[in-house]
VMD Tcl script that builds the backbone (N, CA, C; Angstrom):
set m [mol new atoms 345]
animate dup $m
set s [atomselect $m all]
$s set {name element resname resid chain x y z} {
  {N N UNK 1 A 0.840 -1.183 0.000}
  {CA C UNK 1 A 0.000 0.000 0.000}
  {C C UNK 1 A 0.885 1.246 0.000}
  {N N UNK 2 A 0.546 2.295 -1.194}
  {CA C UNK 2 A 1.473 2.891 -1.241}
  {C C UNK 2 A 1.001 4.172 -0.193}
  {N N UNK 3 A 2.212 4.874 0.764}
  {CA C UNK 3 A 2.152 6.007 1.540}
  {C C UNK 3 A 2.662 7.490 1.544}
  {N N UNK 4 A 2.483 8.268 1.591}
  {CA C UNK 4 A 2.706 9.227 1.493}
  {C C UNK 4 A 2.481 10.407 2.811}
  {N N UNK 5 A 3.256 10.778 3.888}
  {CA C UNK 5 A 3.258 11.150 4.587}
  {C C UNK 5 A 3.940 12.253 5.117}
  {N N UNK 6 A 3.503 13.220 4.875}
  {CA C UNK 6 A 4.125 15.554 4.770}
  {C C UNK 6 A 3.729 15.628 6.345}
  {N N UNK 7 A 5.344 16.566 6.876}
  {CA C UNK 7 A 5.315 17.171 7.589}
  {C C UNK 7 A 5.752 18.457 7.759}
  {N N UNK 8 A 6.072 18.944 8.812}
  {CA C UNK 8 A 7.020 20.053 8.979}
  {C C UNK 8 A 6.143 21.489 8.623}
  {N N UNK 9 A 4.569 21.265 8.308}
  {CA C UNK 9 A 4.415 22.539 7.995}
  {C C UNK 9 A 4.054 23.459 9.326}
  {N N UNK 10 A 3.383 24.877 8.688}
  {CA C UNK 10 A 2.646 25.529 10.129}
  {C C UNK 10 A 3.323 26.991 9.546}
  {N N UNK 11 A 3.048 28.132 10.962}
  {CA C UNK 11 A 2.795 28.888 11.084}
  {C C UNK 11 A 4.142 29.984 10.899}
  {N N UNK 12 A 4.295 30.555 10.102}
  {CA C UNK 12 A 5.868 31.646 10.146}
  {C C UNK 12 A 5.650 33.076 9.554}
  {N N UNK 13 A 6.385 33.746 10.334}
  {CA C UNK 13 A 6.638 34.816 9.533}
  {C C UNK 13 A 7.064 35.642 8.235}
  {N N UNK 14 A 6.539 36.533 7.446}
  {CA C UNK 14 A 7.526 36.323 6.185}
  {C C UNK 14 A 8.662 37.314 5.828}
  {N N UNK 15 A 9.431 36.102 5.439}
  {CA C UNK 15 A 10.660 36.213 5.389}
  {C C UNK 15 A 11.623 34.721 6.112}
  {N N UNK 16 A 10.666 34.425 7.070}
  {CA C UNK 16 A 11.191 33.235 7.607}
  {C C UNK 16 A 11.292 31.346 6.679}
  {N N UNK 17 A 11.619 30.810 7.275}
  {CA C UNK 17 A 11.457 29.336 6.843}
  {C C UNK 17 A 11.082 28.058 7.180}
  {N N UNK 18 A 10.890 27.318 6.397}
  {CA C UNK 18 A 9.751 25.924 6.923}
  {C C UNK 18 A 10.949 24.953 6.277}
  {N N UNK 19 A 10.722 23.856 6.597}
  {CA C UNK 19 A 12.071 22.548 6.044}
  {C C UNK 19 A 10.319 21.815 5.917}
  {N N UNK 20 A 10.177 20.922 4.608}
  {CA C UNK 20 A 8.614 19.643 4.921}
  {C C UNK 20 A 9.607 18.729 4.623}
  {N N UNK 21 A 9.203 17.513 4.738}
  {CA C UNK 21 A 9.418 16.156 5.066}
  {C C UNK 21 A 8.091 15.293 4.454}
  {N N UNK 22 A 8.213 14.443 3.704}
  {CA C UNK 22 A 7.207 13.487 2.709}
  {C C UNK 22 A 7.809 12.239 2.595}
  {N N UNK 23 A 7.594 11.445 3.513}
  {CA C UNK 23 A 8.202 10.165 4.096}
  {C C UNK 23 A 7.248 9.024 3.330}
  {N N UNK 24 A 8.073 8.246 2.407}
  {CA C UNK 24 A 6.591 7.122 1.573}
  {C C UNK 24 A 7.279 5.981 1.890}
  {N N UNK 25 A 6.469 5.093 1.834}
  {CA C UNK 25 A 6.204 3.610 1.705}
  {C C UNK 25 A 5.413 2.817 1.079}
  {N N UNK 26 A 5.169 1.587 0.786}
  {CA C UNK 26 A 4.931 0.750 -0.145}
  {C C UNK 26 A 5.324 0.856 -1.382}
  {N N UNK 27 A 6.278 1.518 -1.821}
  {CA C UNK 27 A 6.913 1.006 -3.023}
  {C C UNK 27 A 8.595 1.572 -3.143}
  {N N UNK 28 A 8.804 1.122 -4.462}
  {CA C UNK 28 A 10.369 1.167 -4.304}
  {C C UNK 28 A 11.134 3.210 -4.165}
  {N N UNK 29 A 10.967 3.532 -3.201}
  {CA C UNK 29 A 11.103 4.987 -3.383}
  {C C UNK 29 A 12.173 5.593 -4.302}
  {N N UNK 30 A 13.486 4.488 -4.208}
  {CA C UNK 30 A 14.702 5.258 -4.795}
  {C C UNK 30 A 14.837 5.325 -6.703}
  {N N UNK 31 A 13.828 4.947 -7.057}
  {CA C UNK 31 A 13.482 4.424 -8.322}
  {C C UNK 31 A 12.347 5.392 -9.270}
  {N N UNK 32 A 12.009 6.433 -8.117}
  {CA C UNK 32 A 10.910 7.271 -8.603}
  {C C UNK 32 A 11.100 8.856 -8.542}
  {N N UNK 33 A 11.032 9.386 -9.510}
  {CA C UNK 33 A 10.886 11.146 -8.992}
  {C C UNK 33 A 9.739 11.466 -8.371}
  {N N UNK 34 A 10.452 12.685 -7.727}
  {CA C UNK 34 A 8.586 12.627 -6.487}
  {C C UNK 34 A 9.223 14.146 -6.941}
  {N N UNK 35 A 7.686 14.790 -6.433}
  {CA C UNK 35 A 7.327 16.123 -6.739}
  {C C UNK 35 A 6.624 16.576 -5.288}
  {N N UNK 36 A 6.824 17.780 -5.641}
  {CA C UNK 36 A 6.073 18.951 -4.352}
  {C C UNK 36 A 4.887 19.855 -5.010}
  {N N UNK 37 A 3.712 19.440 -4.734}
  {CA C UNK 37 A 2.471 20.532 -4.655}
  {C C UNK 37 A 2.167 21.863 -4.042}
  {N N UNK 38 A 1.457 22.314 -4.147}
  {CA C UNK 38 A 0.865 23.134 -3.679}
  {C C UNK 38 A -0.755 23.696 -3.739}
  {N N UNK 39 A -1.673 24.311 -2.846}
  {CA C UNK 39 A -2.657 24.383 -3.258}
  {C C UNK 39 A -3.209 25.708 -1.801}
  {N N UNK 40 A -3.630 26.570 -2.598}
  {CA C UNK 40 A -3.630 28.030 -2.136}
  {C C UNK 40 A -5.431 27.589 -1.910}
  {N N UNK 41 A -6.146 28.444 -0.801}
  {CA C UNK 41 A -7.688 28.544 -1.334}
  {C C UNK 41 A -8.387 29.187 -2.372}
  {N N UNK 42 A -8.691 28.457 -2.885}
  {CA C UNK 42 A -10.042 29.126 -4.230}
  {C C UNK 42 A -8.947 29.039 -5.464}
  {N N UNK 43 A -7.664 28.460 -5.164}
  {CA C UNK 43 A -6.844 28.180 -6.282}
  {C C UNK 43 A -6.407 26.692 -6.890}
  {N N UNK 44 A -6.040 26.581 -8.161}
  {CA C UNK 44 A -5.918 25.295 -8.463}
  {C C UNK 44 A -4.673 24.596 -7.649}
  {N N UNK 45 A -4.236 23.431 -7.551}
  {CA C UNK 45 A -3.321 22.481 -7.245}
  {C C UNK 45 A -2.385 23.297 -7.991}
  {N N UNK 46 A -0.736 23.260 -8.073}
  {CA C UNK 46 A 0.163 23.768 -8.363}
  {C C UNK 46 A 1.407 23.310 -8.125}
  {N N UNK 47 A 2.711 22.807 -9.405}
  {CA C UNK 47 A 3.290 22.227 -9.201}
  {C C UNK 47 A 4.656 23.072 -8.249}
  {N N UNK 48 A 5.558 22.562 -7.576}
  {CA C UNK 48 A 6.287 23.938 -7.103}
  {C C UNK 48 A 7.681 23.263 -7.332}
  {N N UNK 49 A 8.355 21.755 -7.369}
  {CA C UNK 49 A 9.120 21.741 -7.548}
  {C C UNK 49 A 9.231 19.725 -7.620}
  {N N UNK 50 A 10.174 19.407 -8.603}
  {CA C UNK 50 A 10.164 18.123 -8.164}
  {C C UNK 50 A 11.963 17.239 -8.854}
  {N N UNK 51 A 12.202 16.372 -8.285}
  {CA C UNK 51 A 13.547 15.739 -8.544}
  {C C UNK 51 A 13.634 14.525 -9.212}
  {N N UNK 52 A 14.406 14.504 -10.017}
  {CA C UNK 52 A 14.901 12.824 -10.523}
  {C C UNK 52 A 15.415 11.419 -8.968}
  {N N UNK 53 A 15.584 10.537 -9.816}
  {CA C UNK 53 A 15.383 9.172 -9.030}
  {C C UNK 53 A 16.939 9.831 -8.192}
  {N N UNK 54 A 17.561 10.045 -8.604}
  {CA C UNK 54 A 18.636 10.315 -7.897}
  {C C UNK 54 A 19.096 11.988 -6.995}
  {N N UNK 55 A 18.457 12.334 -7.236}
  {CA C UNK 55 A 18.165 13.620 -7.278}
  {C C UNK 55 A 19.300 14.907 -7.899}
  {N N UNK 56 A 19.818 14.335 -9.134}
  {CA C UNK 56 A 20.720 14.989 -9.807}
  {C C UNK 56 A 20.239 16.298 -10.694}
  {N N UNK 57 A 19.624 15.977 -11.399}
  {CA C UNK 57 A 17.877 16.667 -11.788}
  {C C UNK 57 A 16.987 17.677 -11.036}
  {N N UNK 58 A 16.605 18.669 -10.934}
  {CA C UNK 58 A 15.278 19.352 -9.909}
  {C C UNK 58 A 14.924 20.674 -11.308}
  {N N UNK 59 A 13.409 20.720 -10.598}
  {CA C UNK 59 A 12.682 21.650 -11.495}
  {C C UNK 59 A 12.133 22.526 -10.245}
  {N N UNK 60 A 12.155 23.649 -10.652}
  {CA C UNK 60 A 10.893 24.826 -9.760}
  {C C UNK 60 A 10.032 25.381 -10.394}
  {N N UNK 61 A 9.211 25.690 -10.028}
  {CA C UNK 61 A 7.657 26.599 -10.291}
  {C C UNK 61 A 8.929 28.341 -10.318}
  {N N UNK 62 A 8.362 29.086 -11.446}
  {CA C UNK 62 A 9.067 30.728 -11.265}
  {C C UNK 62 A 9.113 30.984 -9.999}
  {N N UNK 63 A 7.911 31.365 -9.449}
  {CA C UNK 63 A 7.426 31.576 -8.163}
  {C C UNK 63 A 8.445 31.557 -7.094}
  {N N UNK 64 A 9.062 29.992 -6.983}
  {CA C UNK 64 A 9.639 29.655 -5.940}
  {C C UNK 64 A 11.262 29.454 -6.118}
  {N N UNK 65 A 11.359 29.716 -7.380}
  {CA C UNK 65 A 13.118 29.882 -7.694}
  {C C UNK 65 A 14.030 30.674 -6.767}
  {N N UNK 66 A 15.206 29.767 -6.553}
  {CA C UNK 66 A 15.819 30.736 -5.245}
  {C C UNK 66 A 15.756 30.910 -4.526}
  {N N UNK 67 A 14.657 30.598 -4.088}
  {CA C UNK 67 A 13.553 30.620 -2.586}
  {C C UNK 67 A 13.369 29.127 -1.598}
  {N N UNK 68 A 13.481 28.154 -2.778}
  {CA C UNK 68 A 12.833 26.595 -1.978}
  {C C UNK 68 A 14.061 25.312 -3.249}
  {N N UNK 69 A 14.687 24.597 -1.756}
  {CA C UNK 69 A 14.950 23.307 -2.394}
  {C C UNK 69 A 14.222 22.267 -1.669}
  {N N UNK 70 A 14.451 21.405 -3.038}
  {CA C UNK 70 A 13.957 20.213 -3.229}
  {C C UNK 70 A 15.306 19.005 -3.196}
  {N N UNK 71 A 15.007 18.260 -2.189}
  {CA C UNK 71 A 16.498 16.762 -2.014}
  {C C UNK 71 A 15.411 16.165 -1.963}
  {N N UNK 72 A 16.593 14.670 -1.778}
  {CA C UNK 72 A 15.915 13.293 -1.202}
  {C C UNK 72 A 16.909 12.447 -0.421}
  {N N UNK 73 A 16.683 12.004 0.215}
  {CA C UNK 73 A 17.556 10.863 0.652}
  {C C UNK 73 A 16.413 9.359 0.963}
  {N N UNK 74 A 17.476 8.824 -0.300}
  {CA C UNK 74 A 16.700 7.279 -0.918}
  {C C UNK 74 A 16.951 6.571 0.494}
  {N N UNK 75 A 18.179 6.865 1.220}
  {CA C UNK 75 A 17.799 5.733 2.282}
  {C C UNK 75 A 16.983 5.717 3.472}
  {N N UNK 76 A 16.218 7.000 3.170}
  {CA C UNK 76 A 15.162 7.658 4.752}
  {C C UNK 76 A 13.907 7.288 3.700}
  {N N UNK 77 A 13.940 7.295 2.491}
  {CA C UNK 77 A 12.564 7.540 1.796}
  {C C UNK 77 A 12.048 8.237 1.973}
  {N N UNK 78 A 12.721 9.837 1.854}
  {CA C UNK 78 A 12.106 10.763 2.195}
  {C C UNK 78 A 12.585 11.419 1.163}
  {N N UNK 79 A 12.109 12.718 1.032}
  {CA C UNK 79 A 12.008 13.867 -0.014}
  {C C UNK 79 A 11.328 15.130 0.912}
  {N N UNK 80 A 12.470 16.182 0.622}
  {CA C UNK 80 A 12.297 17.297 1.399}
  {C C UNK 80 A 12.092 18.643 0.581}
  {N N UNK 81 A 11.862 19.521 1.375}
  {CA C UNK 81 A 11.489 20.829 0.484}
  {C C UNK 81 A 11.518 22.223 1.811}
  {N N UNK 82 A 12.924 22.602 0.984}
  {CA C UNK 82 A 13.546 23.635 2.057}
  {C C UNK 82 A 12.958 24.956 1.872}
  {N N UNK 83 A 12.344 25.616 2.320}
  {CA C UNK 83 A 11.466 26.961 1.867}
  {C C UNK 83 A 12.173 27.823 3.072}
  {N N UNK 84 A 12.905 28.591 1.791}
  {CA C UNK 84 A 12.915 30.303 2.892}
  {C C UNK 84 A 12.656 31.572 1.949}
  {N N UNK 85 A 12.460 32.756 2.912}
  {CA C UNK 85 A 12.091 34.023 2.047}
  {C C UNK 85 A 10.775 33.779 1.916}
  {N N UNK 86 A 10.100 32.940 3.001}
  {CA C UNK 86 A 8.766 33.133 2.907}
  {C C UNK 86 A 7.840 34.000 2.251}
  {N N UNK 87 A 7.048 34.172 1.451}
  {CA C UNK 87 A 6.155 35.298 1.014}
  {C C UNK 87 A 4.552 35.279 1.868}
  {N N UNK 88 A 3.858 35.732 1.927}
  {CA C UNK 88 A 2.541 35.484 2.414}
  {C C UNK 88 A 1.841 34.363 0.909}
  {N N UNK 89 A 2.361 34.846 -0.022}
  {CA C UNK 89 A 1.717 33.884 -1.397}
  {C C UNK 89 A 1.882 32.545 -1.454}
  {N N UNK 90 A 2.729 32.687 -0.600}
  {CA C UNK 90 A 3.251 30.915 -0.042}
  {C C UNK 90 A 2.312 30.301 0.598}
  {N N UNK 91 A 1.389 30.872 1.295}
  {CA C UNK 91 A 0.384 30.140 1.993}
  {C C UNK 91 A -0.472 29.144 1.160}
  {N N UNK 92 A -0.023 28.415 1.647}
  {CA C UNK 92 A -0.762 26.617 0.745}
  {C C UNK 92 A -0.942 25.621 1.544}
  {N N UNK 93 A -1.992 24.183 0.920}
  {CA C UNK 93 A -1.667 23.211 1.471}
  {C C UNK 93 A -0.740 22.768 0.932}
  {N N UNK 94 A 0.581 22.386 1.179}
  {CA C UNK 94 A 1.475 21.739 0.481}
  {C C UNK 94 A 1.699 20.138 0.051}
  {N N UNK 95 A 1.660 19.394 -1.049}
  {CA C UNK 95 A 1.482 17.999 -0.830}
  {C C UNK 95 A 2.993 17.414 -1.558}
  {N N UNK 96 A 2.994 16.132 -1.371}
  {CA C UNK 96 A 4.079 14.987 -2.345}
  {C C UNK 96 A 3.374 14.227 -2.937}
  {N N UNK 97 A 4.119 14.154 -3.971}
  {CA C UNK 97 A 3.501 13.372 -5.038}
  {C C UNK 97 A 4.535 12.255 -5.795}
  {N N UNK 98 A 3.703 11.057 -6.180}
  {CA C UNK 98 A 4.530 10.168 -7.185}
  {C C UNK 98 A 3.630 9.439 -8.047}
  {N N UNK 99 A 4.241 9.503 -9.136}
  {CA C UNK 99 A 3.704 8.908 -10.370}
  {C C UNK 99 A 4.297 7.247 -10.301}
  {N N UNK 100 A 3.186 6.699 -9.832}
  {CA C UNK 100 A 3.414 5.075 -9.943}
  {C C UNK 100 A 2.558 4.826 -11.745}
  {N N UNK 101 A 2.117 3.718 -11.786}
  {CA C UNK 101 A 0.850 3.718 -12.541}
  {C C UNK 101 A -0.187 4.807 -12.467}
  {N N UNK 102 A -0.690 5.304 -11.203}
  {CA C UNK 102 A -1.047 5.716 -10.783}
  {C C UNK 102 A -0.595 6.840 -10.231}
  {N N UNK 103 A -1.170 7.928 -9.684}
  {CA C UNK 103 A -0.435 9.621 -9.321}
  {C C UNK 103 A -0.921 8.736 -7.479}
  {N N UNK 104 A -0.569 9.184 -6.640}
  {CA C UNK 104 A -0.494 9.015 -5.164}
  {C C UNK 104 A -0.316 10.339 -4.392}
  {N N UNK 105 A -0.944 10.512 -3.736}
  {CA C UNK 105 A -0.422 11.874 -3.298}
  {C C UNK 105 A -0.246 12.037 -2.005}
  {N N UNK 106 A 0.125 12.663 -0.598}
  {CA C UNK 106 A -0.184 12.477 0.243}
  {C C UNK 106 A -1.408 13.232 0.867}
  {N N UNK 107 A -1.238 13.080 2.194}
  {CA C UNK 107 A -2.699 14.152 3.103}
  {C C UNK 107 A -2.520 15.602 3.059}
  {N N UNK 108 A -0.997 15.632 2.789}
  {CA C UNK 108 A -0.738 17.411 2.770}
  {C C UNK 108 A -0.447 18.219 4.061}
  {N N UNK 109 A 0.299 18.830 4.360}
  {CA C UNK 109 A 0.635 19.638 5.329}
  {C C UNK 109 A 0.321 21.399 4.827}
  {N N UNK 110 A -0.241 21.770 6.225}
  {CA C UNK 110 A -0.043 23.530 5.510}
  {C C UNK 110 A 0.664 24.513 6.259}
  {N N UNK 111 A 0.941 25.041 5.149}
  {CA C UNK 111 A 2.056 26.386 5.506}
  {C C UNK 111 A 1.321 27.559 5.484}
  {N N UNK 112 A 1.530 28.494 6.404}
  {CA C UNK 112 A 1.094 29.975 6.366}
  {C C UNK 112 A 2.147 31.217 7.245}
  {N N UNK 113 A 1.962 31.747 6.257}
  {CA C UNK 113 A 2.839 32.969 6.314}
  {C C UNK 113 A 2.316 33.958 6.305}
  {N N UNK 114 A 2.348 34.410 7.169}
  {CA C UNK 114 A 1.814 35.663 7.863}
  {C C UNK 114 A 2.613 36.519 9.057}
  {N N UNK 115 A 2.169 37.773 9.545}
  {CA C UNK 115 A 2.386 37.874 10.662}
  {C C UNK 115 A 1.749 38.490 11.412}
}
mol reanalyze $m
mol bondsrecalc $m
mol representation Tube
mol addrep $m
């Protein structure tokens, strides 16, 4: 059963920073690019950044260039997403994602930036 499990989000100031954490299981993690969502209210889903199997590779959304990395470490099965320079526009639910056969996503953690 495949898992998908975001943490690390919550409450900051802007300008400040959040580290998430998207910890999966049931399938082979080190073998897959996983991606980072996003999803603002009254706005669509949104891609923000995502890495190759190795993580040699990474893509960003404009938005978040310069601002947010994206790692992994295959032997935690995790995939992280370093956000600083907070904006208030940043405020999202943030999710992980992997394309099996199937897209998987997790429950999502949220970030808000404010002060």
């Amino acid at each position: 059963q495949v898992q998908l499990v975001e943490s690390g989000g919550g409450l900051v100031q802007p300008g400040g920073s959040l580290r998430l954490s998207c910890t999966a299981s049931g399938f082979t993690f080190s073998i897959y690019a996983m991606s980072w969502y996003r999803q603002a209210p009254e706005k669509e889903r949104e891609l923000v950044a995502d890495i190759s199997v190795r993580g040699s590779s990474t893509n960003y959304a404009d938005s978040v260039k310069g601002r947010f990395t994206i790692t992994r470490d295959n032997a935690k099965n995790t995939v992280y997403l370093q956000m600083n320079s907070l904006k208030p526009e940043d405020t999202a639910v943030y999710y992980c994602k992997v394309r099996l056969r199937y897209d998987y996503w997790g429950q999502g953690t949220q970030v808000t930036v404010s002060s």
